[in-house]
Backbone as ProteinMPNN parsed JSONL, in Angstrom:
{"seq_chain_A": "XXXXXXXXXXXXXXXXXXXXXXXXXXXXXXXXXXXXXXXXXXXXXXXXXXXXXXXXXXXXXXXXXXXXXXXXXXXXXXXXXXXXXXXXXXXXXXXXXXXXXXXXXXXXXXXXXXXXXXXXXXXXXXXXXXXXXXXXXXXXXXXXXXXXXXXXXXXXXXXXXXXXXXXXXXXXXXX", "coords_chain_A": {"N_chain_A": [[36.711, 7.308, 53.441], [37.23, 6.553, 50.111], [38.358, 4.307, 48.169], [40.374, 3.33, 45.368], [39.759, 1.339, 43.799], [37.091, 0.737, 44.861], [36.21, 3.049, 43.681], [36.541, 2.209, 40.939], [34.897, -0.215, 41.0], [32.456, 1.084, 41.426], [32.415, 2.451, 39.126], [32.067, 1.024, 36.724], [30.394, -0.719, 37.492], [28.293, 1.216, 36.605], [28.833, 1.782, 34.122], [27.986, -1.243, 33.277], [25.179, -0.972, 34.051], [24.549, 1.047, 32.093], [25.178, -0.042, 29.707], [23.089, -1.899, 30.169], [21.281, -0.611, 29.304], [21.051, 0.603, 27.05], [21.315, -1.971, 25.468], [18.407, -2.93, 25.923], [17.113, -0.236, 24.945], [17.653, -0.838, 21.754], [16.083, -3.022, 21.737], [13.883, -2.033, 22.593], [13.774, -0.301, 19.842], [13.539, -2.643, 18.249], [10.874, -3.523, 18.311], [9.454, -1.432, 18.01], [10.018, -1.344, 15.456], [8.497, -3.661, 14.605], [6.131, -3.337, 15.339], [5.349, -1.255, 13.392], [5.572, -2.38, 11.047], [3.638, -4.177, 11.697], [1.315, -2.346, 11.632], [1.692, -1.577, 9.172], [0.648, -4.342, 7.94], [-2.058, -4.288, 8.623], [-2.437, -5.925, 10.804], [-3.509, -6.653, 13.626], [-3.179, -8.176, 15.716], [-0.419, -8.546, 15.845], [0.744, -5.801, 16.644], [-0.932, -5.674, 18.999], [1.18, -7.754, 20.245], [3.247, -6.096, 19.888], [3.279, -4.203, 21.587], [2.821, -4.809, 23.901], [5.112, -6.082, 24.267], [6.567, -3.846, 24.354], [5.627, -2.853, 26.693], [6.902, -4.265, 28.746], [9.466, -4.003, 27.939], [9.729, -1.168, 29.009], [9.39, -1.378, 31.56], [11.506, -2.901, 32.284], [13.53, -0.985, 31.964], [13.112, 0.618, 33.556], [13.701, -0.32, 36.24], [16.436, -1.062, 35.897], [16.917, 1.803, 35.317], [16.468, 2.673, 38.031], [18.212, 2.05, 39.733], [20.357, 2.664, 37.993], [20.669, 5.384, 39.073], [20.999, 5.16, 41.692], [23.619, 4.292, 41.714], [24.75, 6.429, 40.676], [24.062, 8.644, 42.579], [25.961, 7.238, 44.684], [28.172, 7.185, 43.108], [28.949, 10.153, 42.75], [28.764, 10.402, 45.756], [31.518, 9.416, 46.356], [33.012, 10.717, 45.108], [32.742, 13.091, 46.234], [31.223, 15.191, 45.692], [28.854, 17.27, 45.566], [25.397, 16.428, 46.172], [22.446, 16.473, 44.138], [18.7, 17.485, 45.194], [17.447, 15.537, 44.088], [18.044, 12.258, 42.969], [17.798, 11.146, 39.915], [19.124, 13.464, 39.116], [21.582, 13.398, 38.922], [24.379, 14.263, 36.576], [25.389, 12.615, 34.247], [28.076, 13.757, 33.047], [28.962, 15.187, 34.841], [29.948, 13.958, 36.798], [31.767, 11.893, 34.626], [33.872, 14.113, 34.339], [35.391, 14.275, 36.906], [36.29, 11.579, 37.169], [38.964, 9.579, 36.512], [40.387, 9.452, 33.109], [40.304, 7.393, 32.033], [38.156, 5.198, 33.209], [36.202, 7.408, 33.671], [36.429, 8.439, 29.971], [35.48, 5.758, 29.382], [32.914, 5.569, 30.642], [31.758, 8.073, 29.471], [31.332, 7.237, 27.004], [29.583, 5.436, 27.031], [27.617, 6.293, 27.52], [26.803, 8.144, 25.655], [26.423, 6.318, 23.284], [24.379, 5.737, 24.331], [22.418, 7.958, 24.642], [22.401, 8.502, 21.85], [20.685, 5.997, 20.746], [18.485, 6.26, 22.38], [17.708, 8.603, 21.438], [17.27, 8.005, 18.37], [14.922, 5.897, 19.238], [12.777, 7.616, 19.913], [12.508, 9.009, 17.545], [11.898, 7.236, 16.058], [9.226, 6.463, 17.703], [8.001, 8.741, 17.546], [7.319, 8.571, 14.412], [5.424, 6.399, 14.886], [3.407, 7.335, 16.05], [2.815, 9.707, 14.361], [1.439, 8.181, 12.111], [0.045, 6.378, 13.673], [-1.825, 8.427, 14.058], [-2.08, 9.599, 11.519], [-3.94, 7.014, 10.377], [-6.205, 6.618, 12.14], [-7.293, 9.464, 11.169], [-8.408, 9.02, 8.445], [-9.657, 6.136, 9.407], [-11.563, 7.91, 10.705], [-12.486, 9.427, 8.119], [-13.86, 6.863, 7.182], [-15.337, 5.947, 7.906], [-16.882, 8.075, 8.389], [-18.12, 8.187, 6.078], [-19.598, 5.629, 5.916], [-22.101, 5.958, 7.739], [-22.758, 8.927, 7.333], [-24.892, 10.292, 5.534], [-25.793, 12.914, 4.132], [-23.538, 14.65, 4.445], [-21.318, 13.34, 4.199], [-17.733, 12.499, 3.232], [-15.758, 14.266, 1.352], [-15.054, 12.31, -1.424], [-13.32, 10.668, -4.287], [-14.076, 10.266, -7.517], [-15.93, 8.065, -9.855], [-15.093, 9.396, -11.877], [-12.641, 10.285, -11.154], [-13.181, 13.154, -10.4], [-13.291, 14.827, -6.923], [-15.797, 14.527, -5.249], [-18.89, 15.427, -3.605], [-20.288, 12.302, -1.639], [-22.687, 11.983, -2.037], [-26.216, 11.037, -0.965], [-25.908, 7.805, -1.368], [-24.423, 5.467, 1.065], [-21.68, 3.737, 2.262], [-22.473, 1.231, 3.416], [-25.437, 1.002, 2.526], [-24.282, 0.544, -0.518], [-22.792, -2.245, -0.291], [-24.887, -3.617, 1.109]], "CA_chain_A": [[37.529, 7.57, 52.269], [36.798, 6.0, 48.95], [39.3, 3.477, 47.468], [40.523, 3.456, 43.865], [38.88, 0.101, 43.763], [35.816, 1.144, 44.911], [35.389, 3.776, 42.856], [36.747, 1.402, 39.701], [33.756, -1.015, 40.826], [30.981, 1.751, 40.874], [32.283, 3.109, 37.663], [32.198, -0.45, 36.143], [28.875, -0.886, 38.18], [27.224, 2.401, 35.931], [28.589, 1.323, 32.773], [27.088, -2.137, 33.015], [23.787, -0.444, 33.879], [24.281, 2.151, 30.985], [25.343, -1.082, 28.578], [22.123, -2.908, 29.564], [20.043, 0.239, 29.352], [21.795, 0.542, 25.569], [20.149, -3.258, 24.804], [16.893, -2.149, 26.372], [16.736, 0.803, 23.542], [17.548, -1.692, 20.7], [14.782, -4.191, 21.715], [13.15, -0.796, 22.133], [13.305, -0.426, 18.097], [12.76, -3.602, 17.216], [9.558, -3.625, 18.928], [8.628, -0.178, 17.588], [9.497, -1.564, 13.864], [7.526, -4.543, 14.519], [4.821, -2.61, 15.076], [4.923, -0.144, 12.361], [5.049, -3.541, 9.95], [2.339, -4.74, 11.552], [0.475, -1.462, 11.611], [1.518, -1.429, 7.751], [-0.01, -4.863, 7.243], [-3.017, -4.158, 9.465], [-2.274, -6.858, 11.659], [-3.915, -5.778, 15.003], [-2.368, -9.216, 17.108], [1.23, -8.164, 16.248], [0.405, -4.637, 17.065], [-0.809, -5.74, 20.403], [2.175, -8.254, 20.975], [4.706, -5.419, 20.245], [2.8, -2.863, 22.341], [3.08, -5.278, 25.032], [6.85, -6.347, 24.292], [7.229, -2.09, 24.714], [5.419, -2.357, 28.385], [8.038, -5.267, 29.224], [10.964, -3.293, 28.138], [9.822, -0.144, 29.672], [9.404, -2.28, 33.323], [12.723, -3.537, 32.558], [14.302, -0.211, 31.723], [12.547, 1.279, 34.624], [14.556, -1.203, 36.977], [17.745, -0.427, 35.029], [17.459, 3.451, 35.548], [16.473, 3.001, 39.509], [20.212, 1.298, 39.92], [21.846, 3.906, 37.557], [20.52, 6.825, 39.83], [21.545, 5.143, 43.094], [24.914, 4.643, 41.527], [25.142, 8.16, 40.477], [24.353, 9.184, 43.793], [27.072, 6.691, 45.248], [29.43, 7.648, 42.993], [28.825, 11.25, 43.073], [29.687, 10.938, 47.292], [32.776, 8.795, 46.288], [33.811, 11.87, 43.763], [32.927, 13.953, 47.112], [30.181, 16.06, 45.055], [27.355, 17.616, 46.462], [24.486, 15.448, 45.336], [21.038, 16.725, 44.179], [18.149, 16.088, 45.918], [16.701, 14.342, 42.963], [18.836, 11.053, 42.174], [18.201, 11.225, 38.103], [19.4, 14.999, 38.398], [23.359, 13.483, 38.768], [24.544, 14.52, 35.698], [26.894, 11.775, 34.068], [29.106, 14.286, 32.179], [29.697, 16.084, 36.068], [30.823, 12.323, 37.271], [33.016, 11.953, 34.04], [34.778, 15.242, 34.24], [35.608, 13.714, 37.803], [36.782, 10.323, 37.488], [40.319, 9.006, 35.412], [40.588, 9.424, 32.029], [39.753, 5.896, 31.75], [37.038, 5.552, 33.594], [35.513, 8.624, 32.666], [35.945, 8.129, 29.157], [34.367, 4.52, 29.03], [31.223, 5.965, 31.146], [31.145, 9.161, 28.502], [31.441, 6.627, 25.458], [28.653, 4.14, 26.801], [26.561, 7.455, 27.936], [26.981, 8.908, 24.278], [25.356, 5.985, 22.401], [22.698, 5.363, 25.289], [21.593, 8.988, 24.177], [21.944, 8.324, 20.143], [19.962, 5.079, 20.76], [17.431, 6.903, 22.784], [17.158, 9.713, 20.355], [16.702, 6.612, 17.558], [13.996, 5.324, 19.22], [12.155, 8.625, 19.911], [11.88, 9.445, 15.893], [11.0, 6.106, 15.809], [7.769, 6.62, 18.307], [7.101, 9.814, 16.709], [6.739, 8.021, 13.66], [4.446, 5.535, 15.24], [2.469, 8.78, 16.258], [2.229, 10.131, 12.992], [1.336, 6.632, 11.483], [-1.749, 6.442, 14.077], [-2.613, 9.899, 13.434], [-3.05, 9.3, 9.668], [-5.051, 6.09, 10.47], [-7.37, 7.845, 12.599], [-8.025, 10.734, 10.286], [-8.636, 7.582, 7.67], [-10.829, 5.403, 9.623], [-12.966, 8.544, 10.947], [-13.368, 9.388, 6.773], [-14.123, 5.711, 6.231], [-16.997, 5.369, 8.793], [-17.803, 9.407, 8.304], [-18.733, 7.819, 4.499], [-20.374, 4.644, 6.112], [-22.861, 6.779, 8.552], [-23.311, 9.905, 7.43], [-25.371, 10.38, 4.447], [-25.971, 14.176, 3.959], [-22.764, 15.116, 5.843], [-20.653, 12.407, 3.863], [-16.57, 13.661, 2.808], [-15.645, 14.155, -0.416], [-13.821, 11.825, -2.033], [-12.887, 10.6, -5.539], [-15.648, 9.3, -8.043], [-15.394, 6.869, -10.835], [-14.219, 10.025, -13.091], [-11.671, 10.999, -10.972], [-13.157, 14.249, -9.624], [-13.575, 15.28, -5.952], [-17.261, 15.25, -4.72], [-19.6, 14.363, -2.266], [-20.727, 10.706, -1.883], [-24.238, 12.248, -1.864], [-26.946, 9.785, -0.238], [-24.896, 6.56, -0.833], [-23.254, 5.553, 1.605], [-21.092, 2.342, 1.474], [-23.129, 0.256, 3.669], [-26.241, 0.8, 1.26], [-23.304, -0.303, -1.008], [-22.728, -3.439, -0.323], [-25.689, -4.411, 1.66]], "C_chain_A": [[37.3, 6.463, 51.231], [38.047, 5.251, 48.163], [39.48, 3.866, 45.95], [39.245, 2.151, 43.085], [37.662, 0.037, 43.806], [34.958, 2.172, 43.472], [35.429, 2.964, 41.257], [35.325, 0.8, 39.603], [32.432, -0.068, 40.784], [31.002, 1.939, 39.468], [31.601, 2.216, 36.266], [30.604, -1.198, 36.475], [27.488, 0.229, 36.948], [27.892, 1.945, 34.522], [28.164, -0.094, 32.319], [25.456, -1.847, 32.807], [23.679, -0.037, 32.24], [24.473, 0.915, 29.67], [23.731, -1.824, 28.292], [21.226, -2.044, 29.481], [20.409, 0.493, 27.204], [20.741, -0.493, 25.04], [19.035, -2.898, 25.183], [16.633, -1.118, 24.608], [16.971, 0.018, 22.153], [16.629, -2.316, 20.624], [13.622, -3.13, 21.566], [12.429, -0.494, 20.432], [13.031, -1.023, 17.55], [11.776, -3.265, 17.591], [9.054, -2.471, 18.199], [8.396, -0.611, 15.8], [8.756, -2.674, 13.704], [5.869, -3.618, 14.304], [4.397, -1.679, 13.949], [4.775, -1.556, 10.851], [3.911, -3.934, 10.29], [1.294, -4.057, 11.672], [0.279, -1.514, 9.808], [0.79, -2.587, 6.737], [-1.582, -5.211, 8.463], [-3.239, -5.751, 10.683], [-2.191, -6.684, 13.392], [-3.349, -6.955, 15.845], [-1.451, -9.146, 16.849], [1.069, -6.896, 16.665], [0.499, -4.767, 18.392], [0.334, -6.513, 21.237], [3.788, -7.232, 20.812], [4.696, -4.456, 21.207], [3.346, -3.479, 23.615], [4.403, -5.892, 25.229], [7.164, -4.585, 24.72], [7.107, -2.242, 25.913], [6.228, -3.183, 28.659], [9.005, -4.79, 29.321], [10.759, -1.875, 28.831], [9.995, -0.601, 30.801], [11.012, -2.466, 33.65], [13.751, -2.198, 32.538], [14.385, 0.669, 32.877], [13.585, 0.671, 35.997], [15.839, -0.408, 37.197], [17.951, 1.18, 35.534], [17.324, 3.906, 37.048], [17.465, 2.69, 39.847], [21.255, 2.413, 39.023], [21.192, 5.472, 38.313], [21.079, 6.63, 41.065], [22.98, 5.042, 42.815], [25.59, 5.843, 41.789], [25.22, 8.755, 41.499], [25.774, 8.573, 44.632], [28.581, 7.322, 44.765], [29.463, 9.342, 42.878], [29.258, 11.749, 44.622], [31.08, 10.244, 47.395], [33.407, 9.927, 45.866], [33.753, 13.047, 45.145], [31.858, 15.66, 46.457], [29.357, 16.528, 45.892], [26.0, 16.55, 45.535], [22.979, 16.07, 45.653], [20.192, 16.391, 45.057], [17.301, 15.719, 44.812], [18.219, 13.484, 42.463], [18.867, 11.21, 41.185], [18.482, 12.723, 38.16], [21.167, 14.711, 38.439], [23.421, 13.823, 37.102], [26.393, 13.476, 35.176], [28.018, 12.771, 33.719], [30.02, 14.919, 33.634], [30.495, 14.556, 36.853], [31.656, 12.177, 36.363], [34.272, 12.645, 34.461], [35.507, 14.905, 35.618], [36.406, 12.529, 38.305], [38.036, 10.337, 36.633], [40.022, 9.275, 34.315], [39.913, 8.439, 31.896], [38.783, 5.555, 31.662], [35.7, 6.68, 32.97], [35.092, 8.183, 31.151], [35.353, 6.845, 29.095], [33.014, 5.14, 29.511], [30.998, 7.215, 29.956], [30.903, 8.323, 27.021], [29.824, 5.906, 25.701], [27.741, 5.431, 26.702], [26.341, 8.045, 26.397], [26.18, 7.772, 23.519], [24.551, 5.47, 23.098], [21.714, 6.163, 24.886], [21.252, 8.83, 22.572], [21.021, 7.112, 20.295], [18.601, 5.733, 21.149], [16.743, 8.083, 22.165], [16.555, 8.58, 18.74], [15.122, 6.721, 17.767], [12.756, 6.028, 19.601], [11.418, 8.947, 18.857], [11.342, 8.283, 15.668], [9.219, 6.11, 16.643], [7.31, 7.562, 17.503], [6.693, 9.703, 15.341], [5.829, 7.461, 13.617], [3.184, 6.399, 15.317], [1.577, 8.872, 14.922], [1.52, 9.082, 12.218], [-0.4, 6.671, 12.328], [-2.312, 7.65, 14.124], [-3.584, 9.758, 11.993], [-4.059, 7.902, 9.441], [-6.524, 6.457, 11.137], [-7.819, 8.429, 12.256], [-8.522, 9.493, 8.78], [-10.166, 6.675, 8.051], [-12.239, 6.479, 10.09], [-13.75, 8.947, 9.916], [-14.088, 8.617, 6.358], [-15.637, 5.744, 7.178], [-18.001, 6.911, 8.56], [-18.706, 8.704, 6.792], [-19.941, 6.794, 4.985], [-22.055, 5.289, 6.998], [-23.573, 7.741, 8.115], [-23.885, 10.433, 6.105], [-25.153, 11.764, 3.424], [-24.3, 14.937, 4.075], [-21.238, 14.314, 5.167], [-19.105, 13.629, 3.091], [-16.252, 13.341, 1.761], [-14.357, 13.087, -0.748], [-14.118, 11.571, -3.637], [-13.734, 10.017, -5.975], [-14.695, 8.627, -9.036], [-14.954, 8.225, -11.936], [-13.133, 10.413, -12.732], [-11.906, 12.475, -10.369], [-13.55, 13.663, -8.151], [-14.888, 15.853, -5.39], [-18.071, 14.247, -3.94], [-20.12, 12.627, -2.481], [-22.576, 10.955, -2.057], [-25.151, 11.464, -1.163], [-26.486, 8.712, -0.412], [-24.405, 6.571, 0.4], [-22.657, 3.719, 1.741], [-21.776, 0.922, 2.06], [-24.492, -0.093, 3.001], [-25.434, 0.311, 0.098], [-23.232, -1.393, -1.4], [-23.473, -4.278, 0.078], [-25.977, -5.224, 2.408]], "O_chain_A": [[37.182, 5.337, 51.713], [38.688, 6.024, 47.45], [38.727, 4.681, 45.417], [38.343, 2.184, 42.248], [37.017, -0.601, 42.974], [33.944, 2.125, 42.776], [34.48, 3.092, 40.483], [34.583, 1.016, 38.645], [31.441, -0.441, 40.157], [30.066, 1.729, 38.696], [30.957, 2.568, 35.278], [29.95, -1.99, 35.797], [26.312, -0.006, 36.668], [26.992, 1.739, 33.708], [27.97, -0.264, 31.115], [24.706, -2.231, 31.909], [22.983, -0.588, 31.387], [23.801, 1.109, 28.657], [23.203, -2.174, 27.237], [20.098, -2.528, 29.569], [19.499, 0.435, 26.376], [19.704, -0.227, 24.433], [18.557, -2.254, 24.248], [16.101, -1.436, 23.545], [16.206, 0.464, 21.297], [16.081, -2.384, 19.524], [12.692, -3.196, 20.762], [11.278, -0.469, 19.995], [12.418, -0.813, 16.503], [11.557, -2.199, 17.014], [7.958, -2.703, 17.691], [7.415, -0.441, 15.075], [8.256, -2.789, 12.585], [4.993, -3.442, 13.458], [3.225, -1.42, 13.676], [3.973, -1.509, 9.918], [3.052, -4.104, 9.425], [0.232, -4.66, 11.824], [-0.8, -1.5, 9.216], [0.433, -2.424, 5.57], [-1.902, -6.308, 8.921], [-4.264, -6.286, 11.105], [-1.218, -6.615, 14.143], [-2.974, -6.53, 16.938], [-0.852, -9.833, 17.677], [1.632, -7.028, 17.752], [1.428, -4.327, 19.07], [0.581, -6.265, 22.417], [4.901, -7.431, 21.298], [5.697, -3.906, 21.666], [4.158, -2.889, 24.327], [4.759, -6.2, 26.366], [8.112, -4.323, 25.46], [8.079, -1.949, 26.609], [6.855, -2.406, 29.379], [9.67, -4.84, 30.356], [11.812, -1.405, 29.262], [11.042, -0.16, 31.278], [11.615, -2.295, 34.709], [14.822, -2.366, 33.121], [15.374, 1.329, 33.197], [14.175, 1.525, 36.658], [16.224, 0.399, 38.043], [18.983, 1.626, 36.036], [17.758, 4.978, 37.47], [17.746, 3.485, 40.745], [22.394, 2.818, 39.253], [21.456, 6.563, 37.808], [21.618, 7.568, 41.652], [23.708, 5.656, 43.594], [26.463, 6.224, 42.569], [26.212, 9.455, 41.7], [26.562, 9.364, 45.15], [29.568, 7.718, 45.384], [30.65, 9.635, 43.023], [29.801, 12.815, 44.91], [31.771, 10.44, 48.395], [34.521, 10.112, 46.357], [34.656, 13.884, 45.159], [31.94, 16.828, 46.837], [29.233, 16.051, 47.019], [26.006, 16.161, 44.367], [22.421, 16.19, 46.744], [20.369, 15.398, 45.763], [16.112, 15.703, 45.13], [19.164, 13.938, 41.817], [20.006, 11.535, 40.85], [18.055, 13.338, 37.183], [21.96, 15.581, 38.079], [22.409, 13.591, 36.441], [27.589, 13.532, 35.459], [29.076, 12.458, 34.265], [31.237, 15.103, 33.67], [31.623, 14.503, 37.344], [32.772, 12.265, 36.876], [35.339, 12.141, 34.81], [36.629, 15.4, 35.506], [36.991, 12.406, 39.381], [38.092, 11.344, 35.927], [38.808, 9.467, 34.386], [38.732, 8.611, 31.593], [38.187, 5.433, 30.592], [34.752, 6.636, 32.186], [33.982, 7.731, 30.872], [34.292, 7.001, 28.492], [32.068, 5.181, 28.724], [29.846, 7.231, 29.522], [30.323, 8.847, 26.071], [29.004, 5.832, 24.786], [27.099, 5.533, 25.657], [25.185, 8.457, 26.293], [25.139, 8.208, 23.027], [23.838, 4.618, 22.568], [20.552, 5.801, 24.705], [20.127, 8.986, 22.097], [20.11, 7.46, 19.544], [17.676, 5.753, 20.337], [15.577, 8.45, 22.314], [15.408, 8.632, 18.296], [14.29, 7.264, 17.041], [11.711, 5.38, 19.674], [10.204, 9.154, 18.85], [10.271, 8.243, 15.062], [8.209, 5.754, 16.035], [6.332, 7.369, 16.78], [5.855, 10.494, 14.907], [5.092, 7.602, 12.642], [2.132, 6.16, 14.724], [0.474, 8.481, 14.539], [0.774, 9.677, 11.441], [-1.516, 6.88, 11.853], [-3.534, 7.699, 14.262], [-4.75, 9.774, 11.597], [-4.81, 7.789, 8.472], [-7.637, 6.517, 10.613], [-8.992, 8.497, 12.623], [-9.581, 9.98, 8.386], [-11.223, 6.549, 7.433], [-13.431, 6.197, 9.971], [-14.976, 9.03, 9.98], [-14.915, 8.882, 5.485], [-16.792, 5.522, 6.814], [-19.228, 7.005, 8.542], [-19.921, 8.856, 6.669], [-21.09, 6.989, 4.589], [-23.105, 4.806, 6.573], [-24.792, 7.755, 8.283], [-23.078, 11.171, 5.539], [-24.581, 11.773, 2.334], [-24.249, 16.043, 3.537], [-20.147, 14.676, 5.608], [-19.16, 14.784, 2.671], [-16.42, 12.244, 1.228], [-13.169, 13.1, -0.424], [-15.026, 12.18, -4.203], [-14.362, 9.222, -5.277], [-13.47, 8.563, -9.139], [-14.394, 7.819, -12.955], [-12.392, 10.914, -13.578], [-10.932, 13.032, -9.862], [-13.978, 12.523, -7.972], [-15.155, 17.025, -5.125], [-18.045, 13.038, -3.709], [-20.22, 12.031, -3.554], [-23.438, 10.083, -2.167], [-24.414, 10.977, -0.305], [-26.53, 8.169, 0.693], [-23.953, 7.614, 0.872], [-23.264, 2.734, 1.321], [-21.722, -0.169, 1.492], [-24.786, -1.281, 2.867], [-26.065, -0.599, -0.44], [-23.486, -1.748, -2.551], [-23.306, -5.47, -0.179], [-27.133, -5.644, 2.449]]}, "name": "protein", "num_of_chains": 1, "seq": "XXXXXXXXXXXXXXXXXXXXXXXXXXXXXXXXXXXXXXXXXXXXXXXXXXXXXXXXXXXXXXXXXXXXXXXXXXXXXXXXXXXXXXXXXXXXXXXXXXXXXXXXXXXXXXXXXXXXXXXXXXXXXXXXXXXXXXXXXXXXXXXXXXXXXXXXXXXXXXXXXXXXXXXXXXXXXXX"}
């Protein structure tokens, strides 16, 4: 049989997790807007030190979410639930609806901006996306110009129209 106490300290146990999984997704964004500054001032060694501040906080978040699944399961047989057999399939909102008022609501409040944070830092990657997308389609024009003579993509001349680079190409250029 499951104490009040007990279950107080799991509950108190999953919203510490869910608090430091919260900071996790903040360091999350910085790191992502680091990178998009230093994508914006082509600065490829902050690039790589935010990429690698991301694999740090993913490791660390990774931690973080193996302790809020064994919770979930714990407190899910405290609550007397049936429990998945996948650990991340507890469903916090079915543990809220379960616990005190109290309880409950603090774990539905932290759980609520764990998800707006995590939705944050989502549009934020998919920005990052789009960002090395349009660099990519960029650098393959810039080298298609440098390379390919015949074959070269149209861009803008000294009048302002739209036409081939014809046999130039920018490394005959500059030499």
């Amino acid at each position: 049989m499951t104490t009040s106490a007990q279950l107080t300290s799991l509950a108190d146990d999953m919203a510490g997790v869910l608090e430091g999984l919260c900071g996790i997704q903040d360091r999350f964004l910085a790191a992502i807007e680091q990178k998009l500054e230093a994508m914006r001032r082509c600065d490829v060694s902050a690039m790589s030190a935010a990429s690698a501040l991301e694999g740090e906080l993913a490791a660390d978040a990774s931690l973080l979410d193996e302790r809020r699944c064994w919770l979930a399961v714990e407190l899910s047989k405290a609550l007397g639930l049936q429990i998945p057999p996948r650990a991340d399939s507890v469903s916090l909102r079915s543990l809220c609806s379960r616990l005190d008022a109290a309880r409950g609501g603090r774990l539905a409040e932290v759980g609520a901006r764990l998800r707006e944070k995590m939705l944050r830092v989502a549009e934020s990657n998919r920005v990052v996306d789009l960002v090395c997308r349009e660099m990519m389609a960029h650098f393959k024009a810039m080298f298609g110009a440098m390379i390919l003579a015949d074959e070269s993509p149209k861009t803008y001349s000294h009048r302002g129209a739209i036409e081939s680079r014809g046999q130039v190409s920018v490394l005959d250029a500059v030499g």
